[in-house]
GUVOKOL-360898 format. One line per field, with one value per residue (C-alpha): x, y, z; residue in three letters. Coordinates in Angstrom, 3 decimals. Layout:
<nodes>
c1 [X | ...]
c2 [Y | ...]
c3 [Z | ...]
residuo [Ala | ...]
</nodes>
This chain:
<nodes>
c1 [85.441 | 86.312 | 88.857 | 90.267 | 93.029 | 95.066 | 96.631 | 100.050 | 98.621 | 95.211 | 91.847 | 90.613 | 86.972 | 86.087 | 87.537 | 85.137 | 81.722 | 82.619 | 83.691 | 81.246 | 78.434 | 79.873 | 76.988 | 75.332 | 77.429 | 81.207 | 83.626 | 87.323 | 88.764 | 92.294 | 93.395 | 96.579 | 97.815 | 97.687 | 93.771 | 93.031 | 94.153 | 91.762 | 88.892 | 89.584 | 89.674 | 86.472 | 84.181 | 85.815 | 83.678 | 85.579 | 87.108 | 84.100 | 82.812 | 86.135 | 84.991 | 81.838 | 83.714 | 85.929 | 83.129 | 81.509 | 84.489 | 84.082 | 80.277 | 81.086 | 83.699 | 81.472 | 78.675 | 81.367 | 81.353 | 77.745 | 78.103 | 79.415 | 76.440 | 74.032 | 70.407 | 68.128 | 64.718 | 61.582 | 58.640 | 55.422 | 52.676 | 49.326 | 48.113 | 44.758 | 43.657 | 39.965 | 41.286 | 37.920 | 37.626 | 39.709 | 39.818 | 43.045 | 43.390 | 46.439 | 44.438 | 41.449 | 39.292 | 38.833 | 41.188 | 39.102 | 38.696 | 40.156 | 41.079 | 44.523 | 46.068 | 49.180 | 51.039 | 54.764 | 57.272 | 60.717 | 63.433 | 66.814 | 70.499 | 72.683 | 75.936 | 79.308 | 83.052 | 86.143 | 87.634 | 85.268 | 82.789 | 78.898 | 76.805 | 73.121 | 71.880 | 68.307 | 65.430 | 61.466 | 58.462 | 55.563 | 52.393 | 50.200 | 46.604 | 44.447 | 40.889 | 40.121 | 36.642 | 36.383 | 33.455 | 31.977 | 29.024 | 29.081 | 28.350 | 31.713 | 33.393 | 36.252 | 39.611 | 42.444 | 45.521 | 47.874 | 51.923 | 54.561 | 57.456 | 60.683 | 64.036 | 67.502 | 70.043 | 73.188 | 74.523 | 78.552 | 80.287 | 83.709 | 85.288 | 88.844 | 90.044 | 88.390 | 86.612 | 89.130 | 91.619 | 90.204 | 86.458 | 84.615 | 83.254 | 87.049 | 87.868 | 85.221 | 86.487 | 89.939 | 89.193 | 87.550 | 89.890 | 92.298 | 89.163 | 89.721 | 93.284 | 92.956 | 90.195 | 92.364 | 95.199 | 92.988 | 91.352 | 94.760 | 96.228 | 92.757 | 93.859 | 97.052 | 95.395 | 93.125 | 96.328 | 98.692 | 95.318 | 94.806 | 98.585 | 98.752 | 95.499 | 97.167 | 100.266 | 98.184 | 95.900 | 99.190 | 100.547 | 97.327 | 96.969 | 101.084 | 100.136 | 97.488 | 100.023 | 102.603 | 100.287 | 98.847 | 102.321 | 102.833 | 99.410 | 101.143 | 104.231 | 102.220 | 99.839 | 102.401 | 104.646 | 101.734 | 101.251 | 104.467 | 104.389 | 101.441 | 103.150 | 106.448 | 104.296 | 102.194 | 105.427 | 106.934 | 109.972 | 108.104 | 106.327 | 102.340 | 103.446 | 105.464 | 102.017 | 99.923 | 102.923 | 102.200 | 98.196 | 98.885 | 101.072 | 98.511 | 95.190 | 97.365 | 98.252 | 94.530 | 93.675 | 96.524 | 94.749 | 91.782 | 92.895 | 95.189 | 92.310 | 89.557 | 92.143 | 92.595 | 88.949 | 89.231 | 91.946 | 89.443 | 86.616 | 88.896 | 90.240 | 87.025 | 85.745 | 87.952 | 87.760 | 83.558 | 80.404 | 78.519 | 80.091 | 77.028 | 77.502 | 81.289 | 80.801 | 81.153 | 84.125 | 87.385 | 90.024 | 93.426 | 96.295 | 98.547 | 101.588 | 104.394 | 106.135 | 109.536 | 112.317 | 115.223 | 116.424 | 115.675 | 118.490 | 116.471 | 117.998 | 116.801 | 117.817 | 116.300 | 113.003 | 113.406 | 113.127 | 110.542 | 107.860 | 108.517 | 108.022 | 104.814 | 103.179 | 99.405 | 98.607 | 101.902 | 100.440 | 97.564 | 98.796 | 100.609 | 97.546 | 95.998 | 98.525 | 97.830 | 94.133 | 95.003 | 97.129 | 93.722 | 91.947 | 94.923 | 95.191 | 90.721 | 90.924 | 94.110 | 91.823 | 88.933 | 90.813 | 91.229 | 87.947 | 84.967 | 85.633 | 83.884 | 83.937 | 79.934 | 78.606 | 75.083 | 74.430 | 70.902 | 68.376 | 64.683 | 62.084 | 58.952 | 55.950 | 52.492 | 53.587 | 55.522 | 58.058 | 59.154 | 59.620 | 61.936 | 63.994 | 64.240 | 65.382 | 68.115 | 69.573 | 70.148 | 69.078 | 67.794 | 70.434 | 70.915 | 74.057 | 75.829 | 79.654 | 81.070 | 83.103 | 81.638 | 83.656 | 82.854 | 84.441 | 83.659 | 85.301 | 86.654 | 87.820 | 87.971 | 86.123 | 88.277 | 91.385 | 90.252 | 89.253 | 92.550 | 94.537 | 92.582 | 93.500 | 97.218 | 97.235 | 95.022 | 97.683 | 100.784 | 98.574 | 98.702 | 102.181 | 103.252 | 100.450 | 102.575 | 105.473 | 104.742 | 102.953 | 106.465 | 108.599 | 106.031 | 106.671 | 110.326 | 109.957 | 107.752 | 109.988 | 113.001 | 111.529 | 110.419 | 114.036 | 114.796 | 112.523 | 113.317 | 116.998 | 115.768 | 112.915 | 115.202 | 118.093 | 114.898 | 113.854 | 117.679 | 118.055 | 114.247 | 115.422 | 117.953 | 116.729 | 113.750 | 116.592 | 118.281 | 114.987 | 114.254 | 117.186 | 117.695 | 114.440 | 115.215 | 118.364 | 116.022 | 113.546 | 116.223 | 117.871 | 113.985 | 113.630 | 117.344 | 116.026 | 118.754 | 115.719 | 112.593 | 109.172 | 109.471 | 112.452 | 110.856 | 107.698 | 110.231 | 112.065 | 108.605 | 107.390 | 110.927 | 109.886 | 106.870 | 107.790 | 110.846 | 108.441 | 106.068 | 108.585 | 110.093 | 106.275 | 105.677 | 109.025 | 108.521 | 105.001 | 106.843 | 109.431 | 107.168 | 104.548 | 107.276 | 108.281 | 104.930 | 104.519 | 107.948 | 106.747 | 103.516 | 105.458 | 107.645 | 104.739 | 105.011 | 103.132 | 100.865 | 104.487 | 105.674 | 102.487 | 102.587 | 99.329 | 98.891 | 96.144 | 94.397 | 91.542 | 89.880]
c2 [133.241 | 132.675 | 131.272 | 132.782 | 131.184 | 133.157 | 131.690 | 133.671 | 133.233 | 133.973 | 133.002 | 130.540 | 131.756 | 130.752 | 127.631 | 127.035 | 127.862 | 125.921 | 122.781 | 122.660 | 123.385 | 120.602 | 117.330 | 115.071 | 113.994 | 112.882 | 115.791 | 116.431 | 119.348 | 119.619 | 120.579 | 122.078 | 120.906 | 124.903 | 124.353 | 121.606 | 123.096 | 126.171 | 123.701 | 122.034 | 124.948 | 126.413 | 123.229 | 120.027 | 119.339 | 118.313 | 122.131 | 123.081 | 121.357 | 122.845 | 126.054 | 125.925 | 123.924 | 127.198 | 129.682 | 127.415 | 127.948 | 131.566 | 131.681 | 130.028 | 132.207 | 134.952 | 133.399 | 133.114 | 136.353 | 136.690 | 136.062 | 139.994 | 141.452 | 143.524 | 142.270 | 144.421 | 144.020 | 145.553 | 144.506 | 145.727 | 144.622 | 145.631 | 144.057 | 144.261 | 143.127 | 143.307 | 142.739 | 142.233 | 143.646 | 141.141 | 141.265 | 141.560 | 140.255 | 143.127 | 146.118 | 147.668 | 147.449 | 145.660 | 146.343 | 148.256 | 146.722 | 147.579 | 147.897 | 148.480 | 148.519 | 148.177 | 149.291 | 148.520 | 149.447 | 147.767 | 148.392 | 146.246 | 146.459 | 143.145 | 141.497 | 141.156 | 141.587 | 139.986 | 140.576 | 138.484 | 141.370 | 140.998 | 143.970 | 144.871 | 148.349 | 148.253 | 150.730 | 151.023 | 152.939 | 151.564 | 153.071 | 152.000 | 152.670 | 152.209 | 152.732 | 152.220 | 151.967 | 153.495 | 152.137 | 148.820 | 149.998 | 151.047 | 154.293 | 154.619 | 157.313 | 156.291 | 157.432 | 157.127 | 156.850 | 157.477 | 156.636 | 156.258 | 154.431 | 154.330 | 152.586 | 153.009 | 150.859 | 149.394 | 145.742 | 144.301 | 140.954 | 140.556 | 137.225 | 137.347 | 134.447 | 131.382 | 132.646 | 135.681 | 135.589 | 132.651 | 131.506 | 128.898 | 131.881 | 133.126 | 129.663 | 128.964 | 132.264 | 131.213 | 127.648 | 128.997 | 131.641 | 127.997 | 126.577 | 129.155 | 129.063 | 125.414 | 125.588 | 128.455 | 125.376 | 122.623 | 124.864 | 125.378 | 121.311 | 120.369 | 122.581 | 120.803 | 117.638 | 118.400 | 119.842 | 116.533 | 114.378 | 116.435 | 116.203 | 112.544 | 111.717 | 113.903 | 112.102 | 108.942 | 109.986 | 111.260 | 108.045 | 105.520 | 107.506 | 106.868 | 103.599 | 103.566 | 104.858 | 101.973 | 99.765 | 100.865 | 101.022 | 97.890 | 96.802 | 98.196 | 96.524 | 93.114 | 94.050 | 94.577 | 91.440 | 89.474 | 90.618 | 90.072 | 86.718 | 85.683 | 86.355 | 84.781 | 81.813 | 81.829 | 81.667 | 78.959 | 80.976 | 80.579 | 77.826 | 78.177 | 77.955 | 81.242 | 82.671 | 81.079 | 82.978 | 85.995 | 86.130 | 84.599 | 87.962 | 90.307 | 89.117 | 89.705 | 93.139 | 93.732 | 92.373 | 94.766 | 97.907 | 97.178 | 96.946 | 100.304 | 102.194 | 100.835 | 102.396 | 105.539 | 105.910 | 104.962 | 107.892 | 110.711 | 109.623 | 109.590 | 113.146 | 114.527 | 113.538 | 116.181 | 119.072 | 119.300 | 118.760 | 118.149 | 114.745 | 114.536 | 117.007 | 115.740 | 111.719 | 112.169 | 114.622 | 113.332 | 115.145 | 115.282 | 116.704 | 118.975 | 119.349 | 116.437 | 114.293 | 116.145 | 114.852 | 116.952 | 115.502 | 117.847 | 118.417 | 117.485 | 118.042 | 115.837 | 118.674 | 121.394 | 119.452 | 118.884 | 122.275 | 123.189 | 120.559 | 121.522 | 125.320 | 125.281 | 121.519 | 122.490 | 119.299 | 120.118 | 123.587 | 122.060 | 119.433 | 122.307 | 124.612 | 121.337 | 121.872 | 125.130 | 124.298 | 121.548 | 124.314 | 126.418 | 123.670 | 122.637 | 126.757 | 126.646 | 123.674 | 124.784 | 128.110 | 125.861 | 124.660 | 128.002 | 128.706 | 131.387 | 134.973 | 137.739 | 141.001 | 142.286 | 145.709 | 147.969 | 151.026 | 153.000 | 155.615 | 155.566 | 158.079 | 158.063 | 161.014 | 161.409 | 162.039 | 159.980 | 162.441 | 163.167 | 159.912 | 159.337 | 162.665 | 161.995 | 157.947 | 159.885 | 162.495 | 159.384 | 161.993 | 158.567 | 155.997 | 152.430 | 150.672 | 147.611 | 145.667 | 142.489 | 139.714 | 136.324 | 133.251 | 129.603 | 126.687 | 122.839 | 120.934 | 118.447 | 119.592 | 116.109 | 116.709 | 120.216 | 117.879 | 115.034 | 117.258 | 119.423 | 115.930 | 114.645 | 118.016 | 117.830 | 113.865 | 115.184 | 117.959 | 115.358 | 113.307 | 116.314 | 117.253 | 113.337 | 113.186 | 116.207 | 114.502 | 111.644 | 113.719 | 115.639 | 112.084 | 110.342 | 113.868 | 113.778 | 109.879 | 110.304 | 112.625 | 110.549 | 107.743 | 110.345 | 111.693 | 108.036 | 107.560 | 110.600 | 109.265 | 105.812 | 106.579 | 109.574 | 106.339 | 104.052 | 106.976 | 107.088 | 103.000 | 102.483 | 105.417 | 103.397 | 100.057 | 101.309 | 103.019 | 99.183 | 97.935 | 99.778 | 99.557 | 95.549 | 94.938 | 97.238 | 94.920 | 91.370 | 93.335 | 94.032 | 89.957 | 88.795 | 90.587 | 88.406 | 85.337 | 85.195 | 85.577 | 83.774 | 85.827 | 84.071 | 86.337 | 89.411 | 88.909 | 88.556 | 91.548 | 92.994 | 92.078 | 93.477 | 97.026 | 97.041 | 96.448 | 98.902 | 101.558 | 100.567 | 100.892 | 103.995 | 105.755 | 104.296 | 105.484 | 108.752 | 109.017 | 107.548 | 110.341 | 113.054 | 111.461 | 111.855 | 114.901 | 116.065 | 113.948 | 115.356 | 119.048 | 117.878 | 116.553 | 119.999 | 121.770 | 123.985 | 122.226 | 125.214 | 127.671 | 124.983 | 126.236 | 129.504 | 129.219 | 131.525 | 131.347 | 134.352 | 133.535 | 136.268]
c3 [160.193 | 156.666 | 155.467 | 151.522 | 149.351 | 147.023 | 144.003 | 143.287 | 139.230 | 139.570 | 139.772 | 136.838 | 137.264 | 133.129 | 134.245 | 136.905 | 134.726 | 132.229 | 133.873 | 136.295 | 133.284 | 131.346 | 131.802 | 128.906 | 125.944 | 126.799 | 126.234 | 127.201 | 129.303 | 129.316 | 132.912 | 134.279 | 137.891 | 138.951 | 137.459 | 139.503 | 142.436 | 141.865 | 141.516 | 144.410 | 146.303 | 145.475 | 145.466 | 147.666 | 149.610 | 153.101 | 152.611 | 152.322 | 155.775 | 157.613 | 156.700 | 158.308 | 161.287 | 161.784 | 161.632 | 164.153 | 166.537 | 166.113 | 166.945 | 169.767 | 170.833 | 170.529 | 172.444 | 175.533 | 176.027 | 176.173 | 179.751 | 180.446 | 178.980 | 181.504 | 181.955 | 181.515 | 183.899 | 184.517 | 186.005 | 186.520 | 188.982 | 190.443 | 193.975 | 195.694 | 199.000 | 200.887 | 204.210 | 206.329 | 210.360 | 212.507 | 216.488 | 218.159 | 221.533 | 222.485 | 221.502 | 223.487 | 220.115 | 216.847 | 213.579 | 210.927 | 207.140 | 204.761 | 200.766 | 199.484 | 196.322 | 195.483 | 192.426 | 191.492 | 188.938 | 189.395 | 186.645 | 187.419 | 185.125 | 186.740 | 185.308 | 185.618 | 185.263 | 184.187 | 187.273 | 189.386 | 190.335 | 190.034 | 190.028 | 190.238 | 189.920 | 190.785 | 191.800 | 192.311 | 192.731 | 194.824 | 195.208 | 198.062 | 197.763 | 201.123 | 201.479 | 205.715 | 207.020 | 210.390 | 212.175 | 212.524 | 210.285 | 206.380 | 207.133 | 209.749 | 208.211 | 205.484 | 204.939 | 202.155 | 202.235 | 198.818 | 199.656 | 197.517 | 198.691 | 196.169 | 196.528 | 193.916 | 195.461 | 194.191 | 195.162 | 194.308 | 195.452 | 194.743 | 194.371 | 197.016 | 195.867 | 194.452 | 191.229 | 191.327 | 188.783 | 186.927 | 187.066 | 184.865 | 182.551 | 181.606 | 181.392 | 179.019 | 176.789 | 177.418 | 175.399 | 172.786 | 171.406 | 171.649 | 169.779 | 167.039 | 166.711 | 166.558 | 163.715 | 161.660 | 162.030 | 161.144 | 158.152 | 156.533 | 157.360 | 155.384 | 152.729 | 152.497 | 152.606 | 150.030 | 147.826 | 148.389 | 147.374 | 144.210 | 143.395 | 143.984 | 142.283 | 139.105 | 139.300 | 139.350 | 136.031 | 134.347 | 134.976 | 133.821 | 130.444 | 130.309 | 130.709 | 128.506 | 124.983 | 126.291 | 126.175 | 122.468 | 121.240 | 122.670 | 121.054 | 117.583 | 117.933 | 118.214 | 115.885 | 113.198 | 114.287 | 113.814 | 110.258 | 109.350 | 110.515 | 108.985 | 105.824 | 106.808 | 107.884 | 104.537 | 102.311 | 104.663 | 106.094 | 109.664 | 111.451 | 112.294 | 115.553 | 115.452 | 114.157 | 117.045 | 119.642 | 118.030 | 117.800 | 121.982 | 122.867 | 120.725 | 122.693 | 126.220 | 125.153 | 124.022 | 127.723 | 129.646 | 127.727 | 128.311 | 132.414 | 131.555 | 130.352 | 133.319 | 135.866 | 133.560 | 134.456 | 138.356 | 138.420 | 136.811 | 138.804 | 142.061 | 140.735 | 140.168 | 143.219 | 144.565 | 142.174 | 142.139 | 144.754 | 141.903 | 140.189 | 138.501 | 136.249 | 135.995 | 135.282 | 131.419 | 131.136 | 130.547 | 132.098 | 130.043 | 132.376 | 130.069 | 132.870 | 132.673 | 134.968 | 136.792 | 135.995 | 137.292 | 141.067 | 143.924 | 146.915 | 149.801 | 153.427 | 156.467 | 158.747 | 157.313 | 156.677 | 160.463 | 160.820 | 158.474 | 159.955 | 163.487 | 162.586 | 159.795 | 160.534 | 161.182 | 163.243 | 165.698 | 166.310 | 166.694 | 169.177 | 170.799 | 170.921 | 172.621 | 176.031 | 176.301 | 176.643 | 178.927 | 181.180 | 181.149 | 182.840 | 185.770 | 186.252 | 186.639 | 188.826 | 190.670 | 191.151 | 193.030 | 195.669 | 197.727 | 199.421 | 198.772 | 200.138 | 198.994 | 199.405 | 199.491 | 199.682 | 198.654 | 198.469 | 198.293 | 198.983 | 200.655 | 199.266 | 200.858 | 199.895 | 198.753 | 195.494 | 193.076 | 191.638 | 195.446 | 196.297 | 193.273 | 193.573 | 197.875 | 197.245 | 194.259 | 196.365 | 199.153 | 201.989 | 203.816 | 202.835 | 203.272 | 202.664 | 204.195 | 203.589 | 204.938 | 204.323 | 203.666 | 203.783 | 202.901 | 202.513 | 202.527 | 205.448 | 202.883 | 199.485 | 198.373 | 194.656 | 193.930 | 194.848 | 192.487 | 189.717 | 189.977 | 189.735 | 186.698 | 184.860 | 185.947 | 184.465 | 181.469 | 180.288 | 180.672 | 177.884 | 175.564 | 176.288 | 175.801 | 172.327 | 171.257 | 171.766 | 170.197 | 167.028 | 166.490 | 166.337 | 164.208 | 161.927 | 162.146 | 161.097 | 157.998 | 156.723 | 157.491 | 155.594 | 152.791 | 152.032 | 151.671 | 149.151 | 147.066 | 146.867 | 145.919 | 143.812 | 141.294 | 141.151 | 139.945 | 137.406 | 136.045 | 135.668 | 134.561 | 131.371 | 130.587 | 130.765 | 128.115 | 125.929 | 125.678 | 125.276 | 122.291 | 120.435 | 121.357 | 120.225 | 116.645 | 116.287 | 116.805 | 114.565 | 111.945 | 112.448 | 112.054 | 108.798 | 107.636 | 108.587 | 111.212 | 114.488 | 115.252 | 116.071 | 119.828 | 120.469 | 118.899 | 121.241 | 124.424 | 123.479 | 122.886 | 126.784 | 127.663 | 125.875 | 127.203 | 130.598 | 130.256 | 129.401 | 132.159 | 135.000 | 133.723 | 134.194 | 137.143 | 138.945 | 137.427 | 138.876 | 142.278 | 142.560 | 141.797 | 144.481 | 146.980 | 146.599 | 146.615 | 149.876 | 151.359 | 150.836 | 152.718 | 155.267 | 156.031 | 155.965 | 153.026 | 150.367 | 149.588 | 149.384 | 146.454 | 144.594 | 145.738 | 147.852 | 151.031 | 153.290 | 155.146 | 157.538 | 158.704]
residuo [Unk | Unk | Unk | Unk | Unk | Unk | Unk | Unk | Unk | Unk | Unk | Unk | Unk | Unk | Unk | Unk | Unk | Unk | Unk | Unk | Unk | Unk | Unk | Unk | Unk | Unk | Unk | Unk | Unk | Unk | Unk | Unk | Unk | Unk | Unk | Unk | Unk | Unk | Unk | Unk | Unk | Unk | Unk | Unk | Unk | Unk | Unk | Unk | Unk | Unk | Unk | Unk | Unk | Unk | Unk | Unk | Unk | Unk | Unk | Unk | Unk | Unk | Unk | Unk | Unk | Unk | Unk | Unk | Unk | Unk | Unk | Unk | Unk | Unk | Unk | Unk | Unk | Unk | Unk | Unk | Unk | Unk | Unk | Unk | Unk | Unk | Unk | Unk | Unk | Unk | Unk | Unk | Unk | Unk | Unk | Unk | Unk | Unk | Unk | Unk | Unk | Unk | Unk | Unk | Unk | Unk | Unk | Unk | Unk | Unk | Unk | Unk | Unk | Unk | Unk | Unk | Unk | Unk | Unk | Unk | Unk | Unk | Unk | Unk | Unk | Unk | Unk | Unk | Unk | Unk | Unk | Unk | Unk | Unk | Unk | Unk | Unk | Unk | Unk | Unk | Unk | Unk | Unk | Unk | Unk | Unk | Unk | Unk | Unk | Unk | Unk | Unk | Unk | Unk | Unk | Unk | Unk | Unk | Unk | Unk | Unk | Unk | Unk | Unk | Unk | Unk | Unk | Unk | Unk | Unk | Unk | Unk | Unk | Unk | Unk | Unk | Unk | Unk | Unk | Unk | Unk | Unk | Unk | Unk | Unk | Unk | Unk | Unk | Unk | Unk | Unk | Unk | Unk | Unk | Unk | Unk | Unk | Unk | Unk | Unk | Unk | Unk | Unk | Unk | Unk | Unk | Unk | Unk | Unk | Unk | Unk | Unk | Unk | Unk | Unk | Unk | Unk | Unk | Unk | Unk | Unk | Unk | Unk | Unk | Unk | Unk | Unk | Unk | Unk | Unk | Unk | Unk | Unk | Unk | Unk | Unk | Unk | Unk | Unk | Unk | Unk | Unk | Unk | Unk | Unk | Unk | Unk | Unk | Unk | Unk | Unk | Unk | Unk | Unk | Unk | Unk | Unk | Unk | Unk | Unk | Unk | Unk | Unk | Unk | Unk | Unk | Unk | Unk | Unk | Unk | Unk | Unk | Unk | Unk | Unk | Unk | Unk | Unk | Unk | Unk | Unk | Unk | Unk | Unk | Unk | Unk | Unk | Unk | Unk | Unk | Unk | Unk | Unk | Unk | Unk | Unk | Unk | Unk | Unk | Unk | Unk | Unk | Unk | Unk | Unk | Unk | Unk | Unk | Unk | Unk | Unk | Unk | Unk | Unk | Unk | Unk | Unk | Unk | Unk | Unk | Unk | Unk | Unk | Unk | Unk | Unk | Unk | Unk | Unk | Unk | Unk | Unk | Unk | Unk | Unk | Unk | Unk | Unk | Unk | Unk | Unk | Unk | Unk | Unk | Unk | Unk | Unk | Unk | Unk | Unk | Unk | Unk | Unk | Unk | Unk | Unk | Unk | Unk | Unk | Unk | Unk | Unk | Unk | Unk | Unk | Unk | Unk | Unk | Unk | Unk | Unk | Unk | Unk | Unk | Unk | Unk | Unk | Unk | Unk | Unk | Unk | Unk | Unk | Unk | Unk | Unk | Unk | Unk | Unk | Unk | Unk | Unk | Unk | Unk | Unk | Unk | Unk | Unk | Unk | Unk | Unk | Unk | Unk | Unk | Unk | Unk | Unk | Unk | Unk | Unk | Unk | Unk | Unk | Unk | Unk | Unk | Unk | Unk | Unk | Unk | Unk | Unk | Unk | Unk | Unk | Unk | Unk | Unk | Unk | Unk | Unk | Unk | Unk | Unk | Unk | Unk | Unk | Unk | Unk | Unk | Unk | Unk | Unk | Unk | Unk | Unk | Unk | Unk | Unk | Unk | Unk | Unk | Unk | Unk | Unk | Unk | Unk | Unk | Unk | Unk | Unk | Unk | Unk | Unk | Unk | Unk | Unk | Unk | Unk | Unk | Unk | Unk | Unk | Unk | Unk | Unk | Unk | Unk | Unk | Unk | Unk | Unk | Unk | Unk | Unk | Unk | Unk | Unk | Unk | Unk | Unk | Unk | Unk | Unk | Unk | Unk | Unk | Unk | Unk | Unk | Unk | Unk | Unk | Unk | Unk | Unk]
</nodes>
């Protein structure tokens, strides 16, 4: 089994070669969400495990039905016996010695059927070689004998009822073409798994190197206040203390970058840890993300999500595939209770002559034939384990059907809570925009009173913190809405058609 993605732009093979080349001296690569994806695709490595976890469930569905192949037999054998003069008390004289040699060639086809019918076409040729002393003396006279005996005979038993229209081979097959299904459904909810982590984890590095330039600016803004009060405080407009507030403020904002840039770092590392299976060759390239935040709110409907995660949710199919295996096993075990009755039958033909071709062609042309039918019933005078076992499967498939059940509401309440947030989190982006719009232009106005003489540098620096944390916020909801959505089109299922991903497993 293999399972292929197709990316409705194309295939960034350049990309690939030259990122995963890319080892020694630090360098950037700047990388497009679409880009990421492609990376991901060809070298995570937990997609990379579920695709050898799917072919798996193929070779094993291809070793059930190993069972229907024919065996082939043959077997070849030579005998010899020096059977010495014995006295027999119900005959007038003594039994004469004797050599005889025996040769045999037995060729044998066996198998079975779908249908509950086992089969054995089988045939062979013995020769039997006897060399008779007649006479109690070595020099009785001798004779030999040369036979050939041959046999081609074939042997069915049908299964009547238990074993009939279900038996533990079909039930076997039956499981593993669920096996399959259930791989092809787990191969394409990994996929989606490993889509929603890249998109989160470049959300999360488009949001630290955000935070990283509000941080600098902030680091400007102090930087220059600073300067400017150092010369206020030099000329005596300002107190040293003013000063002492403003060299306080700078060294926090040179702490809060320095934290800003360490998770910048955490977010590439967790990033690349899902783009490459080779991080080696990864740990000194930065990765710049060139796509932007979305800012435009999206109409979300709780019904139609509804909808969209019952129909396309891998793990639901998966939980439903999960039944139907569990209604295999209570239609097997229902299939054991009814007792063994077979239907058994062989046909053949002797050959016996001095030669070996005419003892082949007379056993062939069944001119002396041997053949036999019958019935044979059994049963066990207490079914007591078939009973127990068929219970256990009936309790066992109302555990998948309720696991189902409980998989589709815990679905239908993560995207509940998911719609929420969407509402919430586009409100927050709204008021956190505006908040850093008032920011700014308050903290122009204190600027602009400072420079009069009509402000102190301890307002400045609070309208600064306001700025900064204005700015701040306003990322981080923006990184929260687009998180959600991201998370919402997980949720529904469709994650890989809001990238225009398909997925073909063949």
């Amino acid at each position: 089994m293999r399972a292929l993605l197709l990316a409705g732009l194309g295939v960034f093979a350049p990309l690939l070669g030259s990122a995963e080349g890319t080892s020694g001296a630090s360098s950037s690569r700047p990388l497009s969400l679409r880009e990421c994806f492609d990376l991901a695709l060809s070298r995570n490595l937990d997609l990379q495990i579920e695709h050898l976890t799917a072919d798996i469930a193929g070779y094993n569905l291809s070793g059930a039905y190993g069972v229907y192949v024919p065996t082939l037999s043959f077997r070849a054998q030579h005998d010899y016996l020096n059977q010495p003069a014995d006295f027999d008390p119900k005959k007038a004289g003594s039994d004469f010695s004797y050599q005889m040699q025996n040769d045999l060639l037995e060729p044998g086809l066996s198998g079975k059927l779908p249908i509950g019918l086992s089969y054995g076409v089988n045939a062979y040729t013995r020769e039997d070689n006897v060399r008779t002393i007649l006479g109690p003396t070595p020099d009785s006279p001798i004779r030999n004998t040369n036979n050939y005996y041959s046999v081609a005979r074939v042997d069915l038993q049908q299964h009547l009822l238990k074993d009939f229209w279900i038996d533990a081979d079909r039930e076997q097959i039956l499981l593993r073409r669920k096996d399959v299904k259930i791989s092809q459904q787990a191969m394409r909810f990994q996929v989606m798994k490993t889509i929603l982590a890249v998109e989160l984890s470049y959300d999360d590095l488009v949001a630290a190197r955000e935070t990283v330039r509000v941080q600098e600016k902030a680091l400007e803004l102090r930087q220059q206040l600073v300067a400017e009060t150092r010369r206020r405080v030099e000329v005596g407009d300002l107190p040293p203390l003013d000063a002492e507030q403003a060299e306080t403020q700078l060294e926090n904002t040179l702490t809060a970058l320095t934290t800003a840039r360490e998770l910048l770092v955490t977010h590439q590392n967790t990033l690349k840890s899902l783009l490459t299976d080779d991080f080696r060759s990864w740990v000194d390239l930065e990765l710049v993300p060139t796509d932007l935040f979305l800012s435009l709110e999206q109409d979300v409907n709780r019904s139609e999500s509804f909808l969209k995660a019952m129909q396309n949710r891998p793990d639901l199919i998966q939980a439903r595939l999960a039944v139907d295996k569990s209604d295999v096993e209570v239609r097997f075990r229902k299939n054991q209770l009814f007792p063994n009755l077979d239907l058994v039958g062989s046909y053949g033909g002797l050959g016996v002559a001095d030669e070996p071709g005419r003892s082949i062609n007379n056993s062939l042309s069944f001119g002396n034939q041997e053949y036999s039918y019958g019935v044979v019933l059994s049963f066990p005078l207490s079914n007591m384990s078939q009973r127990g076992y068929y219970s256990a499967s009936k309790a066992a498939r109302q555990i998948s059907q309720l696991q189902l059940k409980k998989a589709e509401q815990s679905v239908l309440l993560e995207i509940a809570d998911f719609v929420n947030r969407s509402q919430s989190r586009f409100s927050q982006v709204n008021s956190t925009r505006k908040a850093r719009v008032y920011a700014e232009s308050a903290l122009a106005a204190e600027i602009k009173k400072l420079q009069n003489g009509l402000s102190t540098a301890f307002f400045v620096l609070q309208l600064q913190e306001t700025l900064t944390a204005a700015r701040t916020a306003e990322v981080q909801a923006l990184a929260d809405y687009n998180k959600v959505l991201a998370q919402l089109a997980f949720a529904e299922g469709d994650i890989l058609e809001k990238h225009h991903l398909s997925l073909e497993v063949k």
